[in-house]
C-alpha positions as CSV (number, residue, x, y, z in Angstrom):
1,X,0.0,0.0,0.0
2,X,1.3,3.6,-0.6
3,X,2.4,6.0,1.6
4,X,-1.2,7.8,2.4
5,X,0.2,11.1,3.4
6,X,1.7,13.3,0.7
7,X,2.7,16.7,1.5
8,X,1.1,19.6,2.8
9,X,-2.2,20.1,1.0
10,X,-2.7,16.7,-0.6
11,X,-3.1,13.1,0.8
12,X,-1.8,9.9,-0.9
13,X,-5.3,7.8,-1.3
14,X,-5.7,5.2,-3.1
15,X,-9.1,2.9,-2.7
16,X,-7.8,-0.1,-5.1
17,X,-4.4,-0.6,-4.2
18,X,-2.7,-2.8,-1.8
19,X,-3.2,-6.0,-0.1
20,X,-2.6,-9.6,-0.9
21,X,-4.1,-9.8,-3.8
22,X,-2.6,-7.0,-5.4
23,X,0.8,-8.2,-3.0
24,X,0.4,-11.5,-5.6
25,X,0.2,-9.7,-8.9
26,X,2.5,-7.7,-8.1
27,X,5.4,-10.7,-7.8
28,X,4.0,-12.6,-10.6
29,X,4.5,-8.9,-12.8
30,X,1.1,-8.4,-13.2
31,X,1.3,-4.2,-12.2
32,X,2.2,-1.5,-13.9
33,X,5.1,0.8,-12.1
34,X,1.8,2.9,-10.5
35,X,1.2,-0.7,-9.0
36,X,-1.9,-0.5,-10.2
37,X,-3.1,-3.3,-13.0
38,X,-2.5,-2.8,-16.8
39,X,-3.4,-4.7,-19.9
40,X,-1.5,-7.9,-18.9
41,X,-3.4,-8.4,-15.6
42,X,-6.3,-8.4,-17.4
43,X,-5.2,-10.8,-19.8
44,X,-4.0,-13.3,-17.3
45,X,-7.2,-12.9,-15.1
46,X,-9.4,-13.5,-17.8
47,X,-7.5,-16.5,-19.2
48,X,-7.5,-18.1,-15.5
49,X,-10.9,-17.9,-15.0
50,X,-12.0,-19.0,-18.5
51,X,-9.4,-21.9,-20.1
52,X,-9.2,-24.2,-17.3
53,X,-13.2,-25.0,-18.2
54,X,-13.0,-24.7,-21.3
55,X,-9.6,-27.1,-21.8
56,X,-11.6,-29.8,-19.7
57,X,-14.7,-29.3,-21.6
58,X,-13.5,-30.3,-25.0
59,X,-11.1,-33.4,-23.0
60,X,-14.6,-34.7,-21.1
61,X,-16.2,-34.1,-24.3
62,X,-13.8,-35.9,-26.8
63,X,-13.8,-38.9,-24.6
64,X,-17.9,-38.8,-23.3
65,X,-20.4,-38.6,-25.9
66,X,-23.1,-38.4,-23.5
67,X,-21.3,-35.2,-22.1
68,X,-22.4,-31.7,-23.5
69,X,-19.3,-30.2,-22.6
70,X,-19.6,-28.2,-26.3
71,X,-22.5,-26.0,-24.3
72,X,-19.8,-24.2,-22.7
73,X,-19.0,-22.1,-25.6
74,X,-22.3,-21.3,-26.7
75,X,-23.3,-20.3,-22.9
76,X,-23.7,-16.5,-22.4
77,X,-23.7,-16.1,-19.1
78,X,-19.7,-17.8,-18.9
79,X,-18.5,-15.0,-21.5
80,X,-19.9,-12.7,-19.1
81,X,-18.9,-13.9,-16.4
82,X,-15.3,-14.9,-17.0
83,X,-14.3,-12.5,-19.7
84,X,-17.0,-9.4,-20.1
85,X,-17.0,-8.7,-16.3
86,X,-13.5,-9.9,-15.0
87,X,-12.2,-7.8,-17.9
88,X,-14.8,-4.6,-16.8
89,X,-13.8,-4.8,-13.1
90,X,-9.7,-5.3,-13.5
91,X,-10.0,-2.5,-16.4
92,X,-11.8,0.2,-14.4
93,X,-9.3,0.3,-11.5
94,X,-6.7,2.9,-13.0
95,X,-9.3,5.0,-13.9
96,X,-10.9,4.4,-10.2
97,X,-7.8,5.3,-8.5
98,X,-7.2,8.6,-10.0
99,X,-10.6,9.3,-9.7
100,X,-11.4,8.7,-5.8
101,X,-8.1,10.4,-5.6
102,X,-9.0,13.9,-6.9
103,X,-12.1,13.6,-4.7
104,X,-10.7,13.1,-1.9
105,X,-8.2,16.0,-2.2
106,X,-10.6,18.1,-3.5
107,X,-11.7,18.6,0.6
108,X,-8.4,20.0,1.4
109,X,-7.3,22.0,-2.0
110,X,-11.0,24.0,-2.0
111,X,-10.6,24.3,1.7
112,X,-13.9,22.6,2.8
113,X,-12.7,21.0,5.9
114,X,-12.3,23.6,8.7
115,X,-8.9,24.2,9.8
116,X,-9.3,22.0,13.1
117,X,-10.5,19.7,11.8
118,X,-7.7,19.0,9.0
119,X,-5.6,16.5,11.1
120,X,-9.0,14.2,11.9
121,X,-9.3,14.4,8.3
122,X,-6.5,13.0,7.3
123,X,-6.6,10.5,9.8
124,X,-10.0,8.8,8.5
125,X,-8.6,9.1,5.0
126,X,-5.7,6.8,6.1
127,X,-7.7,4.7,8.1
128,X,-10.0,4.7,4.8
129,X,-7.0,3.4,2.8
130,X,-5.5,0.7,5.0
131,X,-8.8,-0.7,5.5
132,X,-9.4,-0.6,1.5
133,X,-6.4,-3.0,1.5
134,X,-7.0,-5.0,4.7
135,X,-5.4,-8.3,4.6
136,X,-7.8,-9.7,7.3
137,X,-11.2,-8.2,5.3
138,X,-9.2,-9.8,1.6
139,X,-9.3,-13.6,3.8
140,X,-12.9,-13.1,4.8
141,X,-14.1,-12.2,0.9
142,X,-12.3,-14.6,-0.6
143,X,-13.5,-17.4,2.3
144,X,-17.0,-15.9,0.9
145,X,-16.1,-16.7,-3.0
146,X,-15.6,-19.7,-2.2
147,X,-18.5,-21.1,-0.7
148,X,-20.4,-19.4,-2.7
149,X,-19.2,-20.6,-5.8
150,X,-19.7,-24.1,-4.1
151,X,-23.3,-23.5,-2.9
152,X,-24.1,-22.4,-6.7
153,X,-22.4,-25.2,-8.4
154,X,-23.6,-27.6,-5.7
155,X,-27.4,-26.5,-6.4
156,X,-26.4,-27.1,-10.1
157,X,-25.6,-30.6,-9.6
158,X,-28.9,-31.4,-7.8
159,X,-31.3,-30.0,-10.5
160,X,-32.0,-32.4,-14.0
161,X,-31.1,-29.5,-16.3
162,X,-28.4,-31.0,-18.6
163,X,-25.3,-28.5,-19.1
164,X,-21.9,-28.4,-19.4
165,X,-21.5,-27.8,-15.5
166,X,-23.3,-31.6,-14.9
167,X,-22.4,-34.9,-15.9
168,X,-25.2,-37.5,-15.5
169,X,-23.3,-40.8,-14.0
170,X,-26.0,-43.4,-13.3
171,X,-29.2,-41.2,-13.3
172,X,-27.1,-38.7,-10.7
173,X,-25.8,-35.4,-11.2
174,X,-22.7,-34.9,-10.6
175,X,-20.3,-31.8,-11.3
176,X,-18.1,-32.6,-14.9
177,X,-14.3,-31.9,-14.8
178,X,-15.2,-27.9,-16.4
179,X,-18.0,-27.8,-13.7
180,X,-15.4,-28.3,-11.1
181,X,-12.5,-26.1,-12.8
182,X,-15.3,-23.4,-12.5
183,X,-16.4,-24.0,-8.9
184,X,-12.7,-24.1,-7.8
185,X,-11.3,-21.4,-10.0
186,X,-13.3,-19.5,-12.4
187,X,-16.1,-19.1,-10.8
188,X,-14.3,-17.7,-6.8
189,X,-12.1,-15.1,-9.3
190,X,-14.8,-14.2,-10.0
191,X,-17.1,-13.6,-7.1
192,X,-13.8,-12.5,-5.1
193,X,-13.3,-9.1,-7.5
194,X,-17.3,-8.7,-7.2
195,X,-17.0,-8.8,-3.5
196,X,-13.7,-6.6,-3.5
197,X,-15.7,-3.7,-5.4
198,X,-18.8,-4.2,-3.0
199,X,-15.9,-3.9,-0.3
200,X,-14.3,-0.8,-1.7
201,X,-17.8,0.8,-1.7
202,X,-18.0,0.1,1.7
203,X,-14.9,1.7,3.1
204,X,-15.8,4.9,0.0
205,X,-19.3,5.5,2.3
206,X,-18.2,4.6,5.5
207,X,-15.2,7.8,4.6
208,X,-17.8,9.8,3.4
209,X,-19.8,9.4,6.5
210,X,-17.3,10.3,8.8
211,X,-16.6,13.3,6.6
212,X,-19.9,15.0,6.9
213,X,-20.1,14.6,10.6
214,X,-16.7,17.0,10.4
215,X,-16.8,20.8,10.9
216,X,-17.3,21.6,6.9
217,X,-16.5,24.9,5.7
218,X,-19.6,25.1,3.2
219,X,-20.6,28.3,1.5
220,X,-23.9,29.5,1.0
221,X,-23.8,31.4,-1.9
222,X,-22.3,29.0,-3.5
223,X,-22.7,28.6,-7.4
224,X,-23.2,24.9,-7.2
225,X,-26.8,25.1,-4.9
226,X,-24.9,22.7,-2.5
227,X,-22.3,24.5,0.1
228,X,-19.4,23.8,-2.6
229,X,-19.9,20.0,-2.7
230,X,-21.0,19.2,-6.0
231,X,-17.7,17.6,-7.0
232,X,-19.0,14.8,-4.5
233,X,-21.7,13.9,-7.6
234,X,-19.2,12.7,-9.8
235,X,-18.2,9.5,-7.6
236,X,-21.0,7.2,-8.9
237,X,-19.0,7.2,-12.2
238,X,-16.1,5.4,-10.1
239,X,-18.4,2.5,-10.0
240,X,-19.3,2.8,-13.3
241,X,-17.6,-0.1,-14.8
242,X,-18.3,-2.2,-11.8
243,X,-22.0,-1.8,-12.8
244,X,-21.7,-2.5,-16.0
245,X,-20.1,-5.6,-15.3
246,X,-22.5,-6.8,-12.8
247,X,-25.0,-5.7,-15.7
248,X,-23.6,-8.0,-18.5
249,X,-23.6,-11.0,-16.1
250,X,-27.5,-10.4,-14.5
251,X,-28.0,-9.9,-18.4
252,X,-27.3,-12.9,-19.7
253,X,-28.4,-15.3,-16.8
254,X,-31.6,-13.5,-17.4
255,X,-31.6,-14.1,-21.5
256,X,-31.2,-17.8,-19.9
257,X,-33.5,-18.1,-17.8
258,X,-36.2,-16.9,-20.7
259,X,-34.5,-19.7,-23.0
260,X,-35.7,-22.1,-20.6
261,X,-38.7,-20.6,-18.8
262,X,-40.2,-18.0,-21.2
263,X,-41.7,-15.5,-18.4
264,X,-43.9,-12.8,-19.7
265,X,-42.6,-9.3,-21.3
266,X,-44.4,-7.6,-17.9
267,X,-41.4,-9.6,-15.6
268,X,-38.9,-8.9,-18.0
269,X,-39.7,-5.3,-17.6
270,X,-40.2,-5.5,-14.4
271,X,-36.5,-6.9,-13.3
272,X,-35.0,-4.5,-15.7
273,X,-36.3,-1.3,-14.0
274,X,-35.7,-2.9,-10.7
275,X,-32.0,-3.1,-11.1
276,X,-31.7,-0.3,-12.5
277,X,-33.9,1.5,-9.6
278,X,-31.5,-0.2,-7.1
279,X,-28.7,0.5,-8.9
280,X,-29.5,4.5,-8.9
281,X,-30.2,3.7,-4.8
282,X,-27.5,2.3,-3.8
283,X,-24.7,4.6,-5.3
284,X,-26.6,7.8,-4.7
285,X,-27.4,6.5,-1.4
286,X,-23.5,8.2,0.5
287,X,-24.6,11.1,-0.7
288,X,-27.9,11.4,1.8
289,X,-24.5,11.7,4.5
290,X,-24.2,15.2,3.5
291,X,-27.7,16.6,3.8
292,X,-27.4,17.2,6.9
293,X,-24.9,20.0,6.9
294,X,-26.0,21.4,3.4
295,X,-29.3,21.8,5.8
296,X,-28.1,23.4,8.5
297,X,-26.1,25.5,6.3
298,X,-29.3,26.9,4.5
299,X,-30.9,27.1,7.8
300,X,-28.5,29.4,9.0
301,X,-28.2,31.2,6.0
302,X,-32.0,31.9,5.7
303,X,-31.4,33.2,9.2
304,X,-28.2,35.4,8.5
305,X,-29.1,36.7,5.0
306,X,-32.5,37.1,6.2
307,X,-31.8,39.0,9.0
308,X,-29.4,41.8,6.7
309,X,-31.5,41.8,4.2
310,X,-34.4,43.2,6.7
311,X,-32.0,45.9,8.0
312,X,-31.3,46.6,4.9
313,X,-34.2,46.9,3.2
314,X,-36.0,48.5,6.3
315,X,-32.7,51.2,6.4
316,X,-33.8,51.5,2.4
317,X,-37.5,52.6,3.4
318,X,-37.2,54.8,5.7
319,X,-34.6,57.1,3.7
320,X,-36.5,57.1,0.9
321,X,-40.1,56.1,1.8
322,X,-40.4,57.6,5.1
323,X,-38.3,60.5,4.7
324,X,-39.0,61.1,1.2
325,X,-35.7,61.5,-0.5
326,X,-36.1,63.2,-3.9
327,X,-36.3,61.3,-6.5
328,X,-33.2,62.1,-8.7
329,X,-31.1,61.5,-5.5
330,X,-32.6,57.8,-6.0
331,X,-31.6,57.4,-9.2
332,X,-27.8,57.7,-8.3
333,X,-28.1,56.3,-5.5
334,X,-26.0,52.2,-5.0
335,X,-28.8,51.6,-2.8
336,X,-31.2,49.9,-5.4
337,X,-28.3,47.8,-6.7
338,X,-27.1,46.7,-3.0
339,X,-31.1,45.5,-2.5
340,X,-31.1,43.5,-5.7
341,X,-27.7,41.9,-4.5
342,X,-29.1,40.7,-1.3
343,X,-32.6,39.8,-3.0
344,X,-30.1,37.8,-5.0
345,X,-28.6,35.9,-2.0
346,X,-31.4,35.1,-0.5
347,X,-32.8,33.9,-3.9
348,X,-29.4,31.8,-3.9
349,X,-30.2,30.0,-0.4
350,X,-34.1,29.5,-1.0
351,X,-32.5,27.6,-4.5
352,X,-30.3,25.3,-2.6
353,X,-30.6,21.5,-3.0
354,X,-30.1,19.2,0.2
355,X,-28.1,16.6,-1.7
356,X,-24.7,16.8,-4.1
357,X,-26.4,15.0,-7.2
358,X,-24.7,15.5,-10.4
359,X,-27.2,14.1,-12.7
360,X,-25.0,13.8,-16.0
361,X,-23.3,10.7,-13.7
362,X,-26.5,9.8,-12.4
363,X,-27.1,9.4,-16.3
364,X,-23.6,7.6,-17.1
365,X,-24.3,5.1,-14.1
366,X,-28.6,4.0,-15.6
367,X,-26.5,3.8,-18.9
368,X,-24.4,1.3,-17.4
369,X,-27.0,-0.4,-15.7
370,X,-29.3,-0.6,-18.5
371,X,-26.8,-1.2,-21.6
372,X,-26.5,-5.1,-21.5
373,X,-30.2,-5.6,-21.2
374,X,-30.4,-4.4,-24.7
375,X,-29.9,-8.7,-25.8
376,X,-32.7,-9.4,-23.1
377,X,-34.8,-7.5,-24.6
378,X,-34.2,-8.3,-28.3
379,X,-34.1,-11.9,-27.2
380,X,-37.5,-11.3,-25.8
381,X,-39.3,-8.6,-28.4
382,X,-39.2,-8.3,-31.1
383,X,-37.1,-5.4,-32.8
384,X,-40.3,-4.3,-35.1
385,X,-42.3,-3.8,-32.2
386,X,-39.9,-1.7,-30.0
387,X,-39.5,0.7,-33.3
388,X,-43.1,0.9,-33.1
389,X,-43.6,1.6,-29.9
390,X,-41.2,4.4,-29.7
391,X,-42.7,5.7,-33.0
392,X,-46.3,5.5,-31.1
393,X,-45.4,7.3,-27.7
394,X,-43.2,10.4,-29.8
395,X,-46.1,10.4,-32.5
């Protein structure tokens, strides 16, 4: 893990970076001189999770004609898994790490953390970061991949639906030699960098709450409508390739599943907007953390602002309402423009939002989310009819 501390005004951070894992490819080559992964990691995860299946497939196969190992390379949901999504979440890390990075630092460099409070800062921010890279929390996920990729494969072998994962022996399922390359390999890579995201999203909120409960130096009249905090918005776009990931495999089990079920066009619909619903939740959900200052900073405004506004503007009416200043006095007068100023501010505050949304990531994120189902729902209407119904509803 790096040095978190770096300088004066800026702090090492890095959410992706360090532990075991990364310890692993590191030795084996696998990292860039960043130590962050490049093209070849990618290469080599995706080639771990995906021959050692696929070699034992075509061996079971060549010598078992009642195996249907040859499944395996017409199954969707394995080039999802092994190769669209391991390649999606190893890929998005660079651009992860600079990202969080910039976020992070952006509390210091614009000066949003009140001086005080600088030190307790920093210290969550390296807490953030060892824990990102925890050794202990790396055992406990990858403890989790495995049994889960058990319990899936396991519940495989008891069901009657043939596959490439099964091997009938005497009227029993029973796991084939790709079935158990994938339960012991393929399938726990996989799960393990799901889980490590889930993790790392974890540790992102859990900093983020501990930052809002800080004195914040938040401004009112702020441009953004939010204190100053807006930058905060752009974070679901970290995530963004972890999403899409998740997406492609959810995607294709779900083109599947209609392959062998055939549920109606209203449950297709249906799952679709619900992951994408809780997709929008989850990832906008940190950024509830910080209404609670962005509201007590309106509050107060409302108060202060209010409060010189009505001197002013009380000062204003009796000079040239009560007193009856002449009227070409008035029109040289800054007083006017110094009441439209503070009409202004108060227009500012009564504006403000009570969360830091930026909805062009907000956008990139549902885009994500809702990309790969574009082969569930081909799969499942027909293309004619979709151009039809959009032609209906802008007609």
């Amino acid at each position: 893990m790096e040095n978190p501390v770096s300088g004066d005004n800026s702090i090492k951070f890095s959410l992706v970076s360090g532990g075991p894992f990364h310890s692993i490819l590191a030795r084996l080559g696998l990292l860039g001189p960043d130590k962050l992964p490049n093209w070849r990691t990618v290469v080599v995860l995706v080639l771990l999770a995906w021959a050692p299946p696929a070699v034992l497939a075509i061996s079971q196969s060549l010598l078992h004609a009642d195996y249907a190992g040859w499944d395996f390379f017409t199954d969707s949901t394995v080039y999802t898994r092994y190769l669209v999504a391991v390649t999606a979440m190893v890929a998005t890390e660079r651009f992860a790490d600079g990202r969080v990075s910039v976020l992070v630092n952006q509390f210091l460099q614009a000066r949003l953390v009140a001086p005080d409070a600088v030190d307790e800062f920093r210290t969550i921010v390296v807490q953030a970061d060892q824990r990102s890279a925890q050794p202990l929390a790396e055992a406990i996920l990858l403890i989790v991949a495995l049994a889960g990729s058990w319990w899936s494969f396991y519940f495989v072998s008891t069901v009657s639906v043939s596959g490439w994962e099964e091997w009938p022996i005497g009227g029993e399922s029973h796991l084939s030699w790709a079935g158990t390359a994938a339960e012991l390999v393929g399938n726990p890579l996989f799960m393990f960098l799901v889980l490590r995201w889930f993790w790392r999203f974890l540790v992102w909120a859990q900093l983020l709450a501990r930052t809002s409960r800080l004195p914040l130096k938040l401004t009112a009249m702020h441009p953004d409508r939010v204190g100053g905090l807006i930058f905060l918005g752009l974070f679901p776009g970290i995530f963004i390739g972890f999403v899409f990931a998740l997406s492609c495999v959810i995607s294709s089990s779900l083109v599947k599943t209609i392959a062998l079920l055939g549920p109606s066009q209203q449950f297709v619909w249906l799952a679709i907007a619900a992951w994408v619903l809780l997709v929008v939740l989850v990832f906008v959900a940190p950024l509830f953390f910080f209404s609670m200052p962005i509201y007590r900073l309106r509050e107060q405004a409302l108060i202060e602002y209010g409060r010189l506004a009505q001197v002013h503007h009380q000062l204003f009416h009796d000079r040239w309402i009560t007193y009856g200043k002449k009227t070409e006095e008035l029109l040289g007068s800054p007083d006017p423009s110094s009441s439209a100023d503070l009409n202004g501010c108060i227009q500012a505050v009564l504006d403000m939002r009570f969360m830091p949304l930026d909805w062009a990531s907000l956008v990139q994120l549902a885009i994500a989310a809702l990309a790969p189902f574009v082969v569930v729902v081909a799969s499942r209407i027909p293309l004619a009819e979709v151009l039809k119904w959009i032609v209906g509803a802008v007609l």
